[in-house]
N, C-alpha and C positions, 0 to 999 in steps of 0.2 A: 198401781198394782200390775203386776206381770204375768198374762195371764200363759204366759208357756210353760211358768215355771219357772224355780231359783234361776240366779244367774250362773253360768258355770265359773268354777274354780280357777283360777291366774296361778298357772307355778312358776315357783322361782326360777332365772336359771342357772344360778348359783349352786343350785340343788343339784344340777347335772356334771359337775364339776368332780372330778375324782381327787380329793383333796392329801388322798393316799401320796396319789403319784406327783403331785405338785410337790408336796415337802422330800421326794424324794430328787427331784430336777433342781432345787430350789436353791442350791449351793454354786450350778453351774450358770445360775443369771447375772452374778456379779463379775464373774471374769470374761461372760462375753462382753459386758459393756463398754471393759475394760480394752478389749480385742476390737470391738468396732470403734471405740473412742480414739485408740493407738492407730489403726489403719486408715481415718478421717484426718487426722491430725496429720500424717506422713502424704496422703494425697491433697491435700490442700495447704502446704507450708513451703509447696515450691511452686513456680510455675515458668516457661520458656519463652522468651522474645524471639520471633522469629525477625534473619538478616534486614527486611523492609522494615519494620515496625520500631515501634516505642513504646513503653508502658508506664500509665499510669497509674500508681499504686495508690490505693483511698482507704484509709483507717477510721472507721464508721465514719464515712461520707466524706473525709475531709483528705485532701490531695496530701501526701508526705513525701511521695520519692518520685521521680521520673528516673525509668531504668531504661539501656542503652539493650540490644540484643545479647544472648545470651542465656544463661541458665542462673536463676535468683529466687531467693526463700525470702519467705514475710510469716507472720504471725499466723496460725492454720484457724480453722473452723470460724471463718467465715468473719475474722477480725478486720483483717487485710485484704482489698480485692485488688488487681490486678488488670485493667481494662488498656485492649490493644488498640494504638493508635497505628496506621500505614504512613510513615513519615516521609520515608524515602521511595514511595513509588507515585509515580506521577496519576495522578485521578484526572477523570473527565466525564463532562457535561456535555447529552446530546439534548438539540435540542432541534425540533420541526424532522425529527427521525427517530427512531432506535435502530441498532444494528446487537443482532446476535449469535452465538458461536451455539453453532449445531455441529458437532462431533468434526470439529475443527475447520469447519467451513463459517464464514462471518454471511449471515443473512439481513437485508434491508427493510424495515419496516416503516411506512407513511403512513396512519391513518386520517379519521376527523379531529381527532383526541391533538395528535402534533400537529396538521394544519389549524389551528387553534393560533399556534406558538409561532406559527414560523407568517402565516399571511401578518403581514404591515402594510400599511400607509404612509407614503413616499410624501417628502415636500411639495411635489406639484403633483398630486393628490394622485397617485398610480399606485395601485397594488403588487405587491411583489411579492414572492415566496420567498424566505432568506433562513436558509439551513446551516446554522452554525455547530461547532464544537470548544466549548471552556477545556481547557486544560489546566489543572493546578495542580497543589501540593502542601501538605499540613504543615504548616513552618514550626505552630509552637500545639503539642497537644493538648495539653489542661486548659488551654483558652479554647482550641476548638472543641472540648468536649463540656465546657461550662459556662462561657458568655451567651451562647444563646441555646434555644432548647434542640431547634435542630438548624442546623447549619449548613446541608446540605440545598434543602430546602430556601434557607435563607438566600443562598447563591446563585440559586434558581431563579427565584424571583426578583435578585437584584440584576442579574443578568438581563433579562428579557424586556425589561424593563430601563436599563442601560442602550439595550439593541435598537428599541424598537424609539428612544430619542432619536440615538443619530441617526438613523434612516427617516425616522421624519422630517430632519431638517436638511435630509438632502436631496438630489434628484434623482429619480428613477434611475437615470439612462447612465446615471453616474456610477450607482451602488451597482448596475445590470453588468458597467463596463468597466472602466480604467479605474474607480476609488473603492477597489472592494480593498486592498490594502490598507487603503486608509482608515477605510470605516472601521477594520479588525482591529488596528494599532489603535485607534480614538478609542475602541468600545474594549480595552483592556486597561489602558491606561486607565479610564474611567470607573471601572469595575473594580480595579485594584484599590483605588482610592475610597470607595466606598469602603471593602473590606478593613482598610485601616480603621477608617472611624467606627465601625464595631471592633474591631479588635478581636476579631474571632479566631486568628492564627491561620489563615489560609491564604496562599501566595500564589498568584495569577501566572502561571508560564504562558499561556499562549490562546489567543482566540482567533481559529481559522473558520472562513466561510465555506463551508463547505459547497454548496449548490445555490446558485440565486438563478431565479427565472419566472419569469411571470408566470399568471394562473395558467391553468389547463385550458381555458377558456378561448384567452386570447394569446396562445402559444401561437399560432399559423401568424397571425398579423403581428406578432413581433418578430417571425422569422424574418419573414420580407422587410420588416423596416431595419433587422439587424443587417440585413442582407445588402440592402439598399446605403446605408452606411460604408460596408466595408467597400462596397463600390465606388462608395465617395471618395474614401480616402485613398484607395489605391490609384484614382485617376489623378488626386493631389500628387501622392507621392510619386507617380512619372512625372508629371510638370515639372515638377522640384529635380528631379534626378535629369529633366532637357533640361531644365533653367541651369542646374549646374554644370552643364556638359558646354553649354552654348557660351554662357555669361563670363568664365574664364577663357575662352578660346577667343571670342572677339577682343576683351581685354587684351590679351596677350598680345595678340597679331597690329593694335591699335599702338601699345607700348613698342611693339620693333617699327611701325611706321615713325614712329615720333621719334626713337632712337635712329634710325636710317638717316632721319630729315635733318639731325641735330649733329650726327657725324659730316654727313651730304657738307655743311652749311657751316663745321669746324673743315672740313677741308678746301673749298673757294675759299673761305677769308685767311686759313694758311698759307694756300696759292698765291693770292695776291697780294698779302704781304710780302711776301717769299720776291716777286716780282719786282712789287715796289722798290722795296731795299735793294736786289739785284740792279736794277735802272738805276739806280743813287749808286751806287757804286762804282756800277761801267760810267756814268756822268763822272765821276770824280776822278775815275782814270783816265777819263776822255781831257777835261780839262787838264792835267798833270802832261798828257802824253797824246795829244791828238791823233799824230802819223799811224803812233803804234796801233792804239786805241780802233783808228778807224779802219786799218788792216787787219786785226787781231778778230771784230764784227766781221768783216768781210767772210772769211775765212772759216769761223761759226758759220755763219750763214747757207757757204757754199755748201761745206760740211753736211748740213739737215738738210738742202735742198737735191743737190745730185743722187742720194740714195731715194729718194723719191721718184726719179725720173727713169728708171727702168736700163736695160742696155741699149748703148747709142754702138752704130757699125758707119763705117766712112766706105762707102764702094768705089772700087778702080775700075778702071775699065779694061784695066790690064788682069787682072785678077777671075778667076772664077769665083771664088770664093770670099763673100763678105770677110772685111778685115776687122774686130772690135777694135773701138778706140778704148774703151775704159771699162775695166769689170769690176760693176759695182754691183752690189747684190750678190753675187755668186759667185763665193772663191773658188767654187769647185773646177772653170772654166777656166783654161791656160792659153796663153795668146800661142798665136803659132810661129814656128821659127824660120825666118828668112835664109834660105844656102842660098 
């Protein structure tokens, strides 16, 4: 029992309804539906690829067209949907950073969240920071929008996971210095090849390192041993650059001794054949013609000897002045004339 009293009365609120003026609007409800049916139909039965993009079109759920850029209609109210793929512009993957665009300026971000991604474990077991960027490109879109759920993410994770092999299996001082080339080229080629075997449509252009460097920690004592390095090598590469200054030049001056020695040593034994044969000769003339022979030597002989012997003078005692007998040496000297 209720001792406050009946319950109170529920009214309808049907009963507040002016049913007057409903049957008098009641005519204009069919051609609005009519008006918004028509203007649903005209907004949803077209739709625009922009120049990067590609579309794919899905007819309750199921793929039917890939459209190229452009302006293109399909079936309206919500038959045909129309989902943009970026085919032609290059996408990328940061990773152990973000970078952001503040009112056109690109800003740097490292927190713990990326040191996460970017700290590895080196083959001779050294840790190192390694800041890379994926760069790709949708090749095929109804594969990249339907083999796996997200694919973005997939890339991610096969990424880092690609990375963080090869720098395992190699050495710190390697991936720090001269093999970050390689490592990039290895961990693309590798990452590519995953991608195929899912088949997700997305083609690997390019994975650059962007920053490697040990922790923060032991940043100072890797300067000095980086430091201590280039010291090394530049004391290498003078040696090298005397050894090649030195090591042709003694070559050289070694090869004209031995050419000198060998011409030296072609000319005595041309000499003295040249001799030989000449004495075989004057012998044969000598035999043939003795007289002549031993006057023809005579005469050679005098010939190379009297120009050796300087000016001879015969003094008179009649005479003041020496008389030369024979001017040899110096034709420029004329005998003098006796009146």
């Amino acid at each position: 029992m209720n001792r406050n009293g009946p319950p109170p009365i529920q009214r309808n609120p049907l009963d507040d309804i002016n049913w007057e003026e409903f049957r008098r609007y009641k005519k204009l409800i069919l051609p609005v539906i009519a008006v918004i049916m028509i203007v649903s139909g005209i907004l949803t039965s077209y739709y625009i690829v922009q120049p990067e993009e590609e579309a794919v079109v899905k007819r309750f759920g199921q793929v039917v067209a890939l459209k190229q850029p452009g302006l293109h209609f399909k079936v309206p109210y919500g038959i045909d949907t129309a989902q943009m793929v970026p085919t032609a512009r290059v996408l990328k993957q940061e990773f152990g950073f973000r970078t952001d665009s503040v009112e056109g300026r690109t800003t740097y971000r490292k927190d713990q969240r990326h040191r996460d991604e970017s700290l590895m474990l080196t083959g001779d077991l050294k840790v190192i920071d390694v800041e890379w960027v994926v760069q790709y490109r949708v090749s095929d879109p109804d594969k990249f929008l339907h083999r796996v759920r997200h694919p973005e993410q997939t890339l991610r994770d096969v990424s880092e996971a690609v990375m963080r092999r090869i720098v395992g299996n190699s050495l710190g001082s390697d991936v720090l210095t001269e093999r970050r080339v390689q490592v990039a080229n290895a961990a693309r080629e590798e990452l590519q090849k995953a991608m195929d075997n899912f088949d997700i449509g997305i083609q690997i252009s390019t994975i650059e390192l962007q920053d490697v460097t040990p922790p923060e920690p032991v940043k100072p004592a890797f300067n000095e041993v980086n430091q201590a390095e280039q010291e090394r090598e530049r004391f290498i590469n003078e040696a090298e650059k005397r050894r090649n200054q030195v090591i042709p030049r003694a070559q050289g001056q070694a090869q004209q001794v031995i050419a000198e020695a060998r011409g030296y040593a072609a000319r005595r034994t041309n000499a003295a054949r040249g001799e030989a044969e000449r004495f075989t000769a004057v012998y044969q003339a000598y035999l043939g013609a003795p007289d002549v022979t031993r006057q023809r030597m005579y005469l050679e002989m005098i010939d190379q000897v009297l120009p050796q012997a300087g000016k001879i003078y015969i003094m008179d005692d009649q005479q003041t002045s020496p008389i030369p007998l024979l001017n040899l040496g110096d034709t420029a000297t004329k005998l003098p004339t006796n009146r």
